[in-house]
PDB file of N, CA, C and O in Angstrom:
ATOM      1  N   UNK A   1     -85.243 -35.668   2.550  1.00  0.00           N
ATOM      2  CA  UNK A   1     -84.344 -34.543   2.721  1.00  0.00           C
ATOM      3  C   UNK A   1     -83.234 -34.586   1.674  1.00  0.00           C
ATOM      4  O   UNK A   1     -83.022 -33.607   0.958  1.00  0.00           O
ATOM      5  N   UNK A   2     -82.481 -35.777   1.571  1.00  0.00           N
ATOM      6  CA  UNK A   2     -81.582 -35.878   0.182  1.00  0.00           C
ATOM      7  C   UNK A   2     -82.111 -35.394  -0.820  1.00  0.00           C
ATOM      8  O   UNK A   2     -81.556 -34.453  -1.389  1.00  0.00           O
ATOM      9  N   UNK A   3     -83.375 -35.939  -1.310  1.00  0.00           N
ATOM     10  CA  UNK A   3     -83.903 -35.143  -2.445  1.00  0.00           C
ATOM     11  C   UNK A   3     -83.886 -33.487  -2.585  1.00  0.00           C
ATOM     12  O   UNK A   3     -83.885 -32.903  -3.668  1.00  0.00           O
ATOM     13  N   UNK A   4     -83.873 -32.813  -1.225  1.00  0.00           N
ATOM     14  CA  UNK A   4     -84.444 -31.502  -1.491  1.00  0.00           C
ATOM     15  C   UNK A   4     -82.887 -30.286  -0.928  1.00  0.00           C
ATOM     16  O   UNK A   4     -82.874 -29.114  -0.551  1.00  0.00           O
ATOM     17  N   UNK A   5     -81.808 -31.289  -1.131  1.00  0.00           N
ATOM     18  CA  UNK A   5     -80.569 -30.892  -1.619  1.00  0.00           C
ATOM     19  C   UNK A   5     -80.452 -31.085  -2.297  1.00  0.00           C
ATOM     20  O   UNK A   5     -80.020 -30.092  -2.882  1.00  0.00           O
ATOM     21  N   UNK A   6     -80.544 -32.169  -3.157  1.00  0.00           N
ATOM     22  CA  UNK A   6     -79.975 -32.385  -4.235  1.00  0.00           C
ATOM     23  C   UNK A   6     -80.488 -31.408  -5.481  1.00  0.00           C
ATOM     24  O   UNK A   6     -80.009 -31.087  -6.569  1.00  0.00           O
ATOM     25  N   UNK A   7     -82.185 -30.986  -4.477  1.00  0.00           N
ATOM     26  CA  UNK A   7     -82.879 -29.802  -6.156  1.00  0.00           C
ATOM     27  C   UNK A   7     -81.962 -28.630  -5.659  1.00  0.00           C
ATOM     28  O   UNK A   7     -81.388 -27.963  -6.520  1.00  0.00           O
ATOM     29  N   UNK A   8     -81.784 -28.335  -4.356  1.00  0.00           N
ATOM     30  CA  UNK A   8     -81.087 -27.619  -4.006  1.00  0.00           C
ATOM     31  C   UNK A   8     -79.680 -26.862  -4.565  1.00  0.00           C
ATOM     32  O   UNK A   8     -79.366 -25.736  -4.951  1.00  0.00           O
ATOM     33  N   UNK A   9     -79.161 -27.906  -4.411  1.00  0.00           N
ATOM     34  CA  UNK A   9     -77.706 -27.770  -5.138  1.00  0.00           C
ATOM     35  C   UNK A   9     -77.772 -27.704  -6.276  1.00  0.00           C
ATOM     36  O   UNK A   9     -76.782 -27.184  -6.790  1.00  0.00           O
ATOM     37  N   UNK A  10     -78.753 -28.104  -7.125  1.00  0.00           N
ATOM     38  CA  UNK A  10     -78.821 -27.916  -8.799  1.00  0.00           C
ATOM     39  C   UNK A  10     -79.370 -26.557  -8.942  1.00  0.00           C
ATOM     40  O   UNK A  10     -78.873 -25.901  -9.857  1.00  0.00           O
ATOM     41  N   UNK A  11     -80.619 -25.788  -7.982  1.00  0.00           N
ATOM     42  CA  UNK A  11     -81.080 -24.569  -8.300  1.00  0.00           C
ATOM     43  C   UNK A  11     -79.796 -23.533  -7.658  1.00  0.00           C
ATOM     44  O   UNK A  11     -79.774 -22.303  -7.599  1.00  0.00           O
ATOM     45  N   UNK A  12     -79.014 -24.294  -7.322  1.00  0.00           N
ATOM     46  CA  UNK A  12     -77.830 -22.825  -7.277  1.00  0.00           C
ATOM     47  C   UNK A  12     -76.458 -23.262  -8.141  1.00  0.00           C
ATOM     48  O   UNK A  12     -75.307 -22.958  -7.827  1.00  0.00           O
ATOM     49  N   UNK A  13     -76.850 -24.014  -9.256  1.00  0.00           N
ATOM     50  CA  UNK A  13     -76.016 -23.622 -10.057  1.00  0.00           C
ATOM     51  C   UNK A  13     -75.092 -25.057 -10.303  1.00  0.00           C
ATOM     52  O   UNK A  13     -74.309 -25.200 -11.242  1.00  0.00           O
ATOM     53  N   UNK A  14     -75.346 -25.997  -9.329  1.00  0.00           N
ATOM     54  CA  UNK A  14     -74.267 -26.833  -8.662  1.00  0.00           C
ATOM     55  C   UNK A  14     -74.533 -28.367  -9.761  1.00  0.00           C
ATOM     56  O   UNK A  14     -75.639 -28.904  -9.812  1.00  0.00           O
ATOM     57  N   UNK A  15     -73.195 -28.944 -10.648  1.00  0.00           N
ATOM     58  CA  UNK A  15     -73.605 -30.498 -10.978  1.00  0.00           C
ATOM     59  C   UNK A  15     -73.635 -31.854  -9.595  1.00  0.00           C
ATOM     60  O   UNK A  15     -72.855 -32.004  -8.655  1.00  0.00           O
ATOM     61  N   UNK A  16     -74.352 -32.326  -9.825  1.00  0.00           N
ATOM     62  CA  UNK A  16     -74.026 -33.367  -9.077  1.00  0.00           C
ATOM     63  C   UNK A  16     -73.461 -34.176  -8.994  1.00  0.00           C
ATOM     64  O   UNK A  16     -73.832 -35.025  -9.805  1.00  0.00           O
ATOM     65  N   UNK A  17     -72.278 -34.630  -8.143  1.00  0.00           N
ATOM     66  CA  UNK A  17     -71.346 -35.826  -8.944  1.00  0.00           C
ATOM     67  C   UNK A  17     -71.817 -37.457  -8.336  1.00  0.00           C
ATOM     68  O   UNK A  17     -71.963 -38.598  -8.775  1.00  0.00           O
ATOM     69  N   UNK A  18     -71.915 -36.818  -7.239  1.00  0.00           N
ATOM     70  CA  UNK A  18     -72.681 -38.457  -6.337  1.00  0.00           C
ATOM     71  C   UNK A  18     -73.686 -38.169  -5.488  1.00  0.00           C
ATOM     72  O   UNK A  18     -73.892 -37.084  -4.945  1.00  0.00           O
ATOM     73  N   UNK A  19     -74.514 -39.493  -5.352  1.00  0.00           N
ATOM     74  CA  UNK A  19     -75.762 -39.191  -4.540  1.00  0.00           C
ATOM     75  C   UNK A  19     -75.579 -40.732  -3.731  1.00  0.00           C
ATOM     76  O   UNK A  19     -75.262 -41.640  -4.499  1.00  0.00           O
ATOM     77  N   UNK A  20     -75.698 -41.013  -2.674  1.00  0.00           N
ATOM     78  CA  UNK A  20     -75.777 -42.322  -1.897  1.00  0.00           C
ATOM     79  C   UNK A  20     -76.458 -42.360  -0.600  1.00  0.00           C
ATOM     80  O   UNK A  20     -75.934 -42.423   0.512  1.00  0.00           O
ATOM     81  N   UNK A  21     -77.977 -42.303  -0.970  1.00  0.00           N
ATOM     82  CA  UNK A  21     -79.147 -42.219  -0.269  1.00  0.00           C
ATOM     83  C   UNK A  21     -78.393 -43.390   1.254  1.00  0.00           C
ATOM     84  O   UNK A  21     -78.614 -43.126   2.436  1.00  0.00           O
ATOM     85  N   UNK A  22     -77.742 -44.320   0.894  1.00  0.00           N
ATOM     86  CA  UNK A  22     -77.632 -45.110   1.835  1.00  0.00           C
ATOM     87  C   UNK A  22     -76.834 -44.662   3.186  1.00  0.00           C
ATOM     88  O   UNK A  22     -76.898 -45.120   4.327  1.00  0.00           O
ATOM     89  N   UNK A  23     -76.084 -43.632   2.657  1.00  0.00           N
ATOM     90  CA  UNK A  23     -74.689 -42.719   3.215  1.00  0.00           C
ATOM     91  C   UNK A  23     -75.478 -41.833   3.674  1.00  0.00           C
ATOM     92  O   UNK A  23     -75.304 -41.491   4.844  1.00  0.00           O
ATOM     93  N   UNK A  24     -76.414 -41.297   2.999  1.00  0.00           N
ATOM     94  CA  UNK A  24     -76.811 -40.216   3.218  1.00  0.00           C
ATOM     95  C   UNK A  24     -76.158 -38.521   2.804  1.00  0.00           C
ATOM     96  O   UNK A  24     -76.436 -37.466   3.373  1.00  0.00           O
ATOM     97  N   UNK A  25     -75.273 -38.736   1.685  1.00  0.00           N
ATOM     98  CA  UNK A  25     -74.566 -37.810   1.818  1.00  0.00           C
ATOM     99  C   UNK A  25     -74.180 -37.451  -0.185  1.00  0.00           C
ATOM    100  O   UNK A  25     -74.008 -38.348  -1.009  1.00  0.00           O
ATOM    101  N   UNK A  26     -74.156 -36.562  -0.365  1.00  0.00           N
ATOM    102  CA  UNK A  26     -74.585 -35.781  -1.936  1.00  0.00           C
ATOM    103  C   UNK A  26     -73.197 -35.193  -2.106  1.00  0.00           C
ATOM    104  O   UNK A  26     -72.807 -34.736  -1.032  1.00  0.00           O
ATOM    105  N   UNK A  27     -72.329 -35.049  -3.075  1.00  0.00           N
ATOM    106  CA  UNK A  27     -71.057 -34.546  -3.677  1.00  0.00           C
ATOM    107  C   UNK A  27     -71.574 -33.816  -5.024  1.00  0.00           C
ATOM    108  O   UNK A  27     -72.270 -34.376  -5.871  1.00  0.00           O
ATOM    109  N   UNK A  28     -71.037 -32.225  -5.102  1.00  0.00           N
ATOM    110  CA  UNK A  28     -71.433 -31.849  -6.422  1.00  0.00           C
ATOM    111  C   UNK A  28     -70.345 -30.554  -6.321  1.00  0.00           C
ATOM    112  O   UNK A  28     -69.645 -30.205  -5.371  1.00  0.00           O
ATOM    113  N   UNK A  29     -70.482 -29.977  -7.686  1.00  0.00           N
ATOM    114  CA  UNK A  29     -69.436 -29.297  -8.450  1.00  0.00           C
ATOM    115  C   UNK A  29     -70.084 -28.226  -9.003  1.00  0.00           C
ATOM    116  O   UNK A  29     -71.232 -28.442  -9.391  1.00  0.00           O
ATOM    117  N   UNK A  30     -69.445 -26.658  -9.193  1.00  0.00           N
ATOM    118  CA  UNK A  30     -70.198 -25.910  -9.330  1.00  0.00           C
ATOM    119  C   UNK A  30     -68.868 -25.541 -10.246  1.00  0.00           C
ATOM    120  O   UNK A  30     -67.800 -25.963  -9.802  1.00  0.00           O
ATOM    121  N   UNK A  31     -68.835 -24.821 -11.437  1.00  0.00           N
ATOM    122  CA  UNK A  31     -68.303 -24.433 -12.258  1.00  0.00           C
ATOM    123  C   UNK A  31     -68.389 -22.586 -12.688  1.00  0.00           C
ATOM    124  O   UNK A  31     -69.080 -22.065 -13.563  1.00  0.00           O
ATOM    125  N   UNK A  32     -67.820 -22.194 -12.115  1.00  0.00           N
ATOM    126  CA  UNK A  32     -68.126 -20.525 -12.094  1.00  0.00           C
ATOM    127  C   UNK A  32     -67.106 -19.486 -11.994  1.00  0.00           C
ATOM    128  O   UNK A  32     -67.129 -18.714 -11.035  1.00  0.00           O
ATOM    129  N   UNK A  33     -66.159 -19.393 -12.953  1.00  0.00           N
ATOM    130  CA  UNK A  33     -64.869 -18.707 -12.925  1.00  0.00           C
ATOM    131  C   UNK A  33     -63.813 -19.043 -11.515  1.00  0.00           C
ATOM    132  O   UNK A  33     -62.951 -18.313 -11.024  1.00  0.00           O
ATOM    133  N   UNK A  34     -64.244 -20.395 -11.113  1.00  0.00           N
ATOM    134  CA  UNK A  34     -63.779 -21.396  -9.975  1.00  0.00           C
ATOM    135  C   UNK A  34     -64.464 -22.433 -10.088  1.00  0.00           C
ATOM    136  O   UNK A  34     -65.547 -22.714 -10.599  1.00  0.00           O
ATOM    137  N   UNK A  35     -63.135 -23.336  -9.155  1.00  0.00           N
ATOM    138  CA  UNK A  35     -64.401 -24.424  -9.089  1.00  0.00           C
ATOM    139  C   UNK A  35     -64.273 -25.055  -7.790  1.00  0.00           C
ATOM    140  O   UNK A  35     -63.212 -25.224  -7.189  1.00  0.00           O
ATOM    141  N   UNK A  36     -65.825 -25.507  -7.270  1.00  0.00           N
ATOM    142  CA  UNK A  36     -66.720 -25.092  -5.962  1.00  0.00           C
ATOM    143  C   UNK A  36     -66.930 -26.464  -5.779  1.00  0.00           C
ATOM    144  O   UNK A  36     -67.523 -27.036  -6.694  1.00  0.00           O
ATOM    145  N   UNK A  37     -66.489 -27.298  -4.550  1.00  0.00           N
ATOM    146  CA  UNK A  37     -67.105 -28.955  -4.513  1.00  0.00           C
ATOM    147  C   UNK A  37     -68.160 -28.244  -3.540  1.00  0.00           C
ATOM    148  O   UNK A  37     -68.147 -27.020  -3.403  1.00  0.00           O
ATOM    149  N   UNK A  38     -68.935 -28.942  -2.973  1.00  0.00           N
ATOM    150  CA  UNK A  38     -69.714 -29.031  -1.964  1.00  0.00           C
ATOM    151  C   UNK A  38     -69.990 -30.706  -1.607  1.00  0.00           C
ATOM    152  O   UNK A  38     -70.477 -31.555  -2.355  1.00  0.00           O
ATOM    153  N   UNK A  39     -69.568 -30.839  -0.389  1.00  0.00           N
ATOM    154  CA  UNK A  39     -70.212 -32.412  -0.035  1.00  0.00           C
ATOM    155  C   UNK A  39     -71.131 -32.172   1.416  1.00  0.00           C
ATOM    156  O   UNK A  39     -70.520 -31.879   2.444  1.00  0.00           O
ATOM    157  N   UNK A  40     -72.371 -32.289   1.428  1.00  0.00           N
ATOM    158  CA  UNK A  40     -73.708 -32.597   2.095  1.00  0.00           C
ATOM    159  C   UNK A  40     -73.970 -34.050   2.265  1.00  0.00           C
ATOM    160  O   UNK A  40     -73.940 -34.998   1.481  1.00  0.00           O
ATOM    161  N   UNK A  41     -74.311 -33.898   3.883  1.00  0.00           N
ATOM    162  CA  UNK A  41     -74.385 -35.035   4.333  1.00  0.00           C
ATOM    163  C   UNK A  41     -75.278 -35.157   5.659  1.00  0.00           C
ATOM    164  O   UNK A  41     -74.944 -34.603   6.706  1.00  0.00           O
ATOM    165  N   UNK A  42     -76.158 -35.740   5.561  1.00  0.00           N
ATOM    166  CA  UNK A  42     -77.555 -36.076   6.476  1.00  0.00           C
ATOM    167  C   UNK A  42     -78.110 -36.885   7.168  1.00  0.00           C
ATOM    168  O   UNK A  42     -78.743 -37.764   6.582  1.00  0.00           O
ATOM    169  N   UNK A  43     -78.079 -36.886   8.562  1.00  0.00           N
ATOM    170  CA  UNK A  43     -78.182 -37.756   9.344  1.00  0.00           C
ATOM    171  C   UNK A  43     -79.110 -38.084  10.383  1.00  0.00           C
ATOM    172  O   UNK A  43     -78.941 -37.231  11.254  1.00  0.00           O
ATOM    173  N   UNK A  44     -79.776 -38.678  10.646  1.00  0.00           N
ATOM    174  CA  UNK A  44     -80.826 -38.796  11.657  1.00  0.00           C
ATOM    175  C   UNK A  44     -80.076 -38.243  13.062  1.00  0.00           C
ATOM    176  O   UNK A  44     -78.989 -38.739  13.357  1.00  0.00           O
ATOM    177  N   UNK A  45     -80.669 -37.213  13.918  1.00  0.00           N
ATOM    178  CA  UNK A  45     -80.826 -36.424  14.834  1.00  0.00           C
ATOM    179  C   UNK A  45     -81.746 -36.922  16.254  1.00  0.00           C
ATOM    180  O   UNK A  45     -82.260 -36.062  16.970  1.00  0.00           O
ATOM    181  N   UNK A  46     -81.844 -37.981  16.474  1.00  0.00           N
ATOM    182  CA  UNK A  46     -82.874 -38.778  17.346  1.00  0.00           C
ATOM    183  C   UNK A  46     -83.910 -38.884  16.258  1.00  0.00           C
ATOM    184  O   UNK A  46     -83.761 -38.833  15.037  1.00  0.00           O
ATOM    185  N   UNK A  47     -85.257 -39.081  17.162  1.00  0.00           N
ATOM    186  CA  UNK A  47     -86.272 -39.979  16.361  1.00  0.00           C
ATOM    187  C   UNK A  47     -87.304 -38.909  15.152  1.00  0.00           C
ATOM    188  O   UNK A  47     -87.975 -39.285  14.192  1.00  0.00           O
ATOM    189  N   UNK A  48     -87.043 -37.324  15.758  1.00  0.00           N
ATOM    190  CA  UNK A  48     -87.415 -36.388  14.472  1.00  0.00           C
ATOM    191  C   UNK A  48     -87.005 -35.502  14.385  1.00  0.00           C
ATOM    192  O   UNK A  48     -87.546 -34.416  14.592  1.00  0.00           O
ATOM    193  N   UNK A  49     -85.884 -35.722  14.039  1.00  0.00           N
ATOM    194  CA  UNK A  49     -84.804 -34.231  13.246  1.00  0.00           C
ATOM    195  C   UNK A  49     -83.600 -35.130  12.434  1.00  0.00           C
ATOM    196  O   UNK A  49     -83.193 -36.290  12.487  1.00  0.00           O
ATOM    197  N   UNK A  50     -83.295 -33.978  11.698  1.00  0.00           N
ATOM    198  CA  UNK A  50     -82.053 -34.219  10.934  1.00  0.00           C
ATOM    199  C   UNK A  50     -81.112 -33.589  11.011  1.00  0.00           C
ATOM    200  O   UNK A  50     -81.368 -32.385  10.985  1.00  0.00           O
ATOM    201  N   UNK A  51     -79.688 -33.918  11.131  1.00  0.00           N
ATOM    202  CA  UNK A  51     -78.639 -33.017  11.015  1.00  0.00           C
ATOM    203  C   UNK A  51     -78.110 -33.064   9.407  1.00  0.00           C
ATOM    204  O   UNK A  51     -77.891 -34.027   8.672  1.00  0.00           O
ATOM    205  N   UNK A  52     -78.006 -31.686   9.195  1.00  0.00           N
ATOM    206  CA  UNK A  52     -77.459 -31.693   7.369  1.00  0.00           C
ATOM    207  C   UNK A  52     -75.962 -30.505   7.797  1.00  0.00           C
ATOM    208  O   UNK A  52     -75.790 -29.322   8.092  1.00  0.00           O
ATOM    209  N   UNK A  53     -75.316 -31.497   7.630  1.00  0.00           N
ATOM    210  CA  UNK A  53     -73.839 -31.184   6.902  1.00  0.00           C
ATOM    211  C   UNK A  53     -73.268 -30.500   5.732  1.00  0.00           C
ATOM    212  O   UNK A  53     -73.485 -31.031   4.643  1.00  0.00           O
ATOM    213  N   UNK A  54     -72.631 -29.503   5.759  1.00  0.00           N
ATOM    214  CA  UNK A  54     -72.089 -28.955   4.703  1.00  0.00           C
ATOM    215  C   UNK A  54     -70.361 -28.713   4.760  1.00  0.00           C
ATOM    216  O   UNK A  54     -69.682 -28.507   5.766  1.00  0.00           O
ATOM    217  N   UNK A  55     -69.971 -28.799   3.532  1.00  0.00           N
ATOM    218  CA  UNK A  55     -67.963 -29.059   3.050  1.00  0.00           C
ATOM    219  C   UNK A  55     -68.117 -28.319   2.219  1.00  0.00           C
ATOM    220  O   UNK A  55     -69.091 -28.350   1.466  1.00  0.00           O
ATOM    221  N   UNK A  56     -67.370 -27.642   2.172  1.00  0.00           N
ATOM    222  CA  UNK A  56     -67.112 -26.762   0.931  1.00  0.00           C
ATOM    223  C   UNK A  56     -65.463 -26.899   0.955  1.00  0.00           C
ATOM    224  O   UNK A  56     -64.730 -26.968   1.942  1.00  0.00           O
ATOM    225  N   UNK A  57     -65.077 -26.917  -0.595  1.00  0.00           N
ATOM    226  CA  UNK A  57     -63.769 -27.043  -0.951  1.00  0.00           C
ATOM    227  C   UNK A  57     -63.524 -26.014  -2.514  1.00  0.00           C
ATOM    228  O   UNK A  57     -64.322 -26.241  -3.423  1.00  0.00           O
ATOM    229  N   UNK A  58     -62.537 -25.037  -2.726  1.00  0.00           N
ATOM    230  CA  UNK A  58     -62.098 -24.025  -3.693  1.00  0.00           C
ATOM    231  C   UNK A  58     -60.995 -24.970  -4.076  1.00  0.00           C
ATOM    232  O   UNK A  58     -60.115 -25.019  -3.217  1.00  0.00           O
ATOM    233  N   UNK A  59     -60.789 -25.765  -5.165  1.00  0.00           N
ATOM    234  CA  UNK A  59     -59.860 -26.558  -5.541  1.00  0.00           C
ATOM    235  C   UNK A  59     -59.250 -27.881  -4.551  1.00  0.00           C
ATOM    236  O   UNK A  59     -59.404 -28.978  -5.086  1.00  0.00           O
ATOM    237  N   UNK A  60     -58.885 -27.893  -3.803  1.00  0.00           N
ATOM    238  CA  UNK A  60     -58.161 -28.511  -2.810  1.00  0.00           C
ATOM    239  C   UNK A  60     -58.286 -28.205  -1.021  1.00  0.00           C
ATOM    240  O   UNK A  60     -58.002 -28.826   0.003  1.00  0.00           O
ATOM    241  N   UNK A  61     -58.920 -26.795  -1.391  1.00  0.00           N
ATOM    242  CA  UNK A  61     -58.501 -26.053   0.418  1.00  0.00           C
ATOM    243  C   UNK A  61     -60.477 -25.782   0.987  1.00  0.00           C
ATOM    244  O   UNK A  61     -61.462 -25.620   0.267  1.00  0.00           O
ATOM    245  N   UNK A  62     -60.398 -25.824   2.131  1.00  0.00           N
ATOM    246  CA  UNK A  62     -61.238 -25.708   2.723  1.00  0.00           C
ATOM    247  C   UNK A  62     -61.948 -24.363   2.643  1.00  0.00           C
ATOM    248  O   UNK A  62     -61.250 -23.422   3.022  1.00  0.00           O
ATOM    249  N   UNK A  63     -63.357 -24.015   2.177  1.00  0.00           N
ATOM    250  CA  UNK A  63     -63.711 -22.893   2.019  1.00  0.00           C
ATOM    251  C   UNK A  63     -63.895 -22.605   3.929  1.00  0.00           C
ATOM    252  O   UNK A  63     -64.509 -23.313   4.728  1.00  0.00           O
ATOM    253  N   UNK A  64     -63.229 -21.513   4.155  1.00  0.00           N
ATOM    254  CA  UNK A  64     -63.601 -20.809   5.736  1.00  0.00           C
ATOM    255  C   UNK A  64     -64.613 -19.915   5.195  1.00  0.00           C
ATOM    256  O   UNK A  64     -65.560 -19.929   5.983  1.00  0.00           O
ATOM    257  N   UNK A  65     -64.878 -19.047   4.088  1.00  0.00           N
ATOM    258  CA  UNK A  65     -65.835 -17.806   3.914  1.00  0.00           C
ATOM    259  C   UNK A  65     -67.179 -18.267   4.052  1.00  0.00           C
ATOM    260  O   UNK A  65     -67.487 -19.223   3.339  1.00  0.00           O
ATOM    261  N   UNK A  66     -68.245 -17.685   4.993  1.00  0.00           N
ATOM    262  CA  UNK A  66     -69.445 -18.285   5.404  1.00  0.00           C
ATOM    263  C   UNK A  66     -70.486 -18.138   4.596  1.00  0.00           C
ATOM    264  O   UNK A  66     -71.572 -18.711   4.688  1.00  0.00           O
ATOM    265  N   UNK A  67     -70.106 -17.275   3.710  1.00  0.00           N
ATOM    266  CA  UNK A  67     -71.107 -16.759   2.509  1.00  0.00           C
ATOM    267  C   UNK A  67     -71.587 -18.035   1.517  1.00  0.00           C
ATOM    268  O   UNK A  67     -72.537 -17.856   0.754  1.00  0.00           O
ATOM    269  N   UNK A  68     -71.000 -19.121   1.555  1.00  0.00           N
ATOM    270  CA  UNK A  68     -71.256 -20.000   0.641  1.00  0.00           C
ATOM    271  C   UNK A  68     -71.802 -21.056   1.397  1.00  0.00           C
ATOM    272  O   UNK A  68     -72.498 -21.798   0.703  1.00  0.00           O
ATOM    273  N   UNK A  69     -71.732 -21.344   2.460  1.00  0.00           N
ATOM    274  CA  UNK A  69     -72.608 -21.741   3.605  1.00  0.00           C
ATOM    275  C   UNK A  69     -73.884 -21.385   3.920  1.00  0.00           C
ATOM    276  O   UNK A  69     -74.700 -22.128   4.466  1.00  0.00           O
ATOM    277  N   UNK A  70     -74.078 -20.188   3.561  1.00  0.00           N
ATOM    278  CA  UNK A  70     -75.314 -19.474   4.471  1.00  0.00           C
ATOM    279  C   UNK A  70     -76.097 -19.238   2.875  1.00  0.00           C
ATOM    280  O   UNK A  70     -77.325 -19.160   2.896  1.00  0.00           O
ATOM    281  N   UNK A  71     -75.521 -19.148   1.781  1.00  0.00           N
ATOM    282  CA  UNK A  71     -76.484 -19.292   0.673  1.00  0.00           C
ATOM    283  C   UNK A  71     -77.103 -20.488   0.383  1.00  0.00           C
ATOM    284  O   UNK A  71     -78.242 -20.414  -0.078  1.00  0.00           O
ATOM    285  N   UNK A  72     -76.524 -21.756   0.576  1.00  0.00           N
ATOM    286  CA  UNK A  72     -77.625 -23.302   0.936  1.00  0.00           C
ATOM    287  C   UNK A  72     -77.828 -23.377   1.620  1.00  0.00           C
ATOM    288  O   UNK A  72     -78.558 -24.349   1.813  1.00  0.00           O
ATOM    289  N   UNK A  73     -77.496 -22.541   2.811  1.00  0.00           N
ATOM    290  CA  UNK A  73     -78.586 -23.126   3.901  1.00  0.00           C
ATOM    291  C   UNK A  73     -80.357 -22.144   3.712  1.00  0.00           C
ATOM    292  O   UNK A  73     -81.527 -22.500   3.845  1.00  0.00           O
ATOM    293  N   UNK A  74     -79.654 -20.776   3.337  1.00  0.00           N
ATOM    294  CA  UNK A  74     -81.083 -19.912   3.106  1.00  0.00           C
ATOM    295  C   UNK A  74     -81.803 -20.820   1.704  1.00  0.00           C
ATOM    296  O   UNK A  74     -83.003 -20.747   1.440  1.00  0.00           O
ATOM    297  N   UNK A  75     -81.082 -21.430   1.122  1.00  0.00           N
ATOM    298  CA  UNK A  75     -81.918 -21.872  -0.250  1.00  0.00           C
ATOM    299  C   UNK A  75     -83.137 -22.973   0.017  1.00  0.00           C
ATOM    300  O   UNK A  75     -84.336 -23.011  -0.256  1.00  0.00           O
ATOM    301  N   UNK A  76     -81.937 -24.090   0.879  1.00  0.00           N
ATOM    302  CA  UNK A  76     -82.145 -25.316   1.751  1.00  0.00           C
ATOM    303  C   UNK A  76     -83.804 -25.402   2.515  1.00  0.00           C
ATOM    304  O   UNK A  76     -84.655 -26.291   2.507  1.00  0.00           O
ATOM    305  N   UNK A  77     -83.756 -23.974   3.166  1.00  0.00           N
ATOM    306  CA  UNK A  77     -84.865 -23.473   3.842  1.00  0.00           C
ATOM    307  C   UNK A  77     -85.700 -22.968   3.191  1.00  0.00           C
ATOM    308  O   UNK A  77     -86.874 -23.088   3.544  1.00  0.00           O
ATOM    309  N   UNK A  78     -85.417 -22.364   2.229  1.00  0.00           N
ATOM    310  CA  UNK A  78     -86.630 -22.190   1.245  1.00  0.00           C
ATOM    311  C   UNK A  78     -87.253 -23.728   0.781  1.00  0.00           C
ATOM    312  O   UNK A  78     -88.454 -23.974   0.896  1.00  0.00           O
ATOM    313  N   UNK A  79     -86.645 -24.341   0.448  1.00  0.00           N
ATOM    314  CA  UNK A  79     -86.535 -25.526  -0.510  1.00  0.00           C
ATOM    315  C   UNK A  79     -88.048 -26.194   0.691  1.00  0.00           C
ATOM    316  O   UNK A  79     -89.225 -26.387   0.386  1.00  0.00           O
ATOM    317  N   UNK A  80     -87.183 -26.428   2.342  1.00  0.00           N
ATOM    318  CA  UNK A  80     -87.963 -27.337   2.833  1.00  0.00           C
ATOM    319  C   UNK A  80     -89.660 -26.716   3.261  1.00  0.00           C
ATOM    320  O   UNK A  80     -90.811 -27.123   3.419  1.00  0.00           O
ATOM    321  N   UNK A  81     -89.033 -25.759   3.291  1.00  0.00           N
ATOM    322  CA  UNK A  81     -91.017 -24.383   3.416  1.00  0.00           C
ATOM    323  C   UNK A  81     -91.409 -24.875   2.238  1.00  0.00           C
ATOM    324  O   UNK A  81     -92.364 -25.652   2.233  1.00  0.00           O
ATOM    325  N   UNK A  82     -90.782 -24.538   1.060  1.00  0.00           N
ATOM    326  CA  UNK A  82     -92.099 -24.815  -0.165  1.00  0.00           C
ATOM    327  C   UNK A  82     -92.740 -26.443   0.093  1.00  0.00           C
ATOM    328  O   UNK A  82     -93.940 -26.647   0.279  1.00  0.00           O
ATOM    329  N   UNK A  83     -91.565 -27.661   0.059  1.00  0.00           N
ATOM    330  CA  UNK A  83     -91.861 -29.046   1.035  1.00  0.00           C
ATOM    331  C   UNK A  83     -92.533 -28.956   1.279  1.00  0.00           C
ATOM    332  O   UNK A  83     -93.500 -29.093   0.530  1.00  0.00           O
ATOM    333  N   UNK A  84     -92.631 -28.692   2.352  1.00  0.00           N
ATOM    334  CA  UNK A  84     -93.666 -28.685   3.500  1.00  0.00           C
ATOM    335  C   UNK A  84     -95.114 -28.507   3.496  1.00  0.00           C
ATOM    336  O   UNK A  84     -95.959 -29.297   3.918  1.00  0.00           O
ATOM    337  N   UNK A  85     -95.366 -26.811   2.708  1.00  0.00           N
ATOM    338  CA  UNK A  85     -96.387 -26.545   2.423  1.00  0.00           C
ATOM    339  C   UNK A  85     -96.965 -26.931   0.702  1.00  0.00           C
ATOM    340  O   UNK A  85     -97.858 -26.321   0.113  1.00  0.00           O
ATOM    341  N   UNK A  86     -96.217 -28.019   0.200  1.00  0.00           N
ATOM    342  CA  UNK A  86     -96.491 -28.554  -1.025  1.00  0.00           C
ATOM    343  C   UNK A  86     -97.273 -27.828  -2.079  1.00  0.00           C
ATOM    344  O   UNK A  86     -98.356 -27.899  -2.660  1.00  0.00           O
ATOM    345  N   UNK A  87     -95.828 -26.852  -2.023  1.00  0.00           N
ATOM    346  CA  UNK A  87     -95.576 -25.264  -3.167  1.00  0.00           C
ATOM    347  C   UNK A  87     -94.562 -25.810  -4.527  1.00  0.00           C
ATOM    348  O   UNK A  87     -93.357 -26.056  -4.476  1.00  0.00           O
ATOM    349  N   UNK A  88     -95.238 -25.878  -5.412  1.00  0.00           N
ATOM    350  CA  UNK A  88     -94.375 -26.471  -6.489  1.00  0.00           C
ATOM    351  C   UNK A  88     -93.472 -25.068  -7.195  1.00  0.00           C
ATOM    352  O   UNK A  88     -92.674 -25.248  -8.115  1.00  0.00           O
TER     353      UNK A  88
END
């Protein structure tokens, strides 16, 4: 699942600044007449599911607008369908 944020966050635009498979949890930077952190973070959910976490930060302050939320998560979901059905 880390992996398929991390293509994630790069196919929308996003650098990556950290990845710590051990944490479970991905930091990256999006550069776009602003600038966009996102920190994702993934966690075992009982014995088969995952919970994936999303932060969004506009310089310093907490993004509240859901629009930047709901575009990785629709991407996210694309990402894990193609996965799944091992769609390159």
């Amino acid at each position: 699942m880390l992996r398929t944020v991390i293509a994630t966050l790069q196919d929308l635009g996003f650098i990556v600044d950290k990845a710590d498979d051990v944490l479970g949890a991905v930091s990256a930077t999006k550069l776009d007449r602003y600038t966009l952190r996102m920190t994702v973070t993934v966690r075992p959910r009982g014995a088969t599911q995952l919970l994936v976490r999303v932060n969004a930060q506009y310089e310093l302050i907490a993004v509240e607008d859901p629009e930047p939320y709901q575009q990785f998560f629709d991407a996210l979901s694309q990402s894990i369908f193609l996965t799944a059905h091992q769609v390159d």
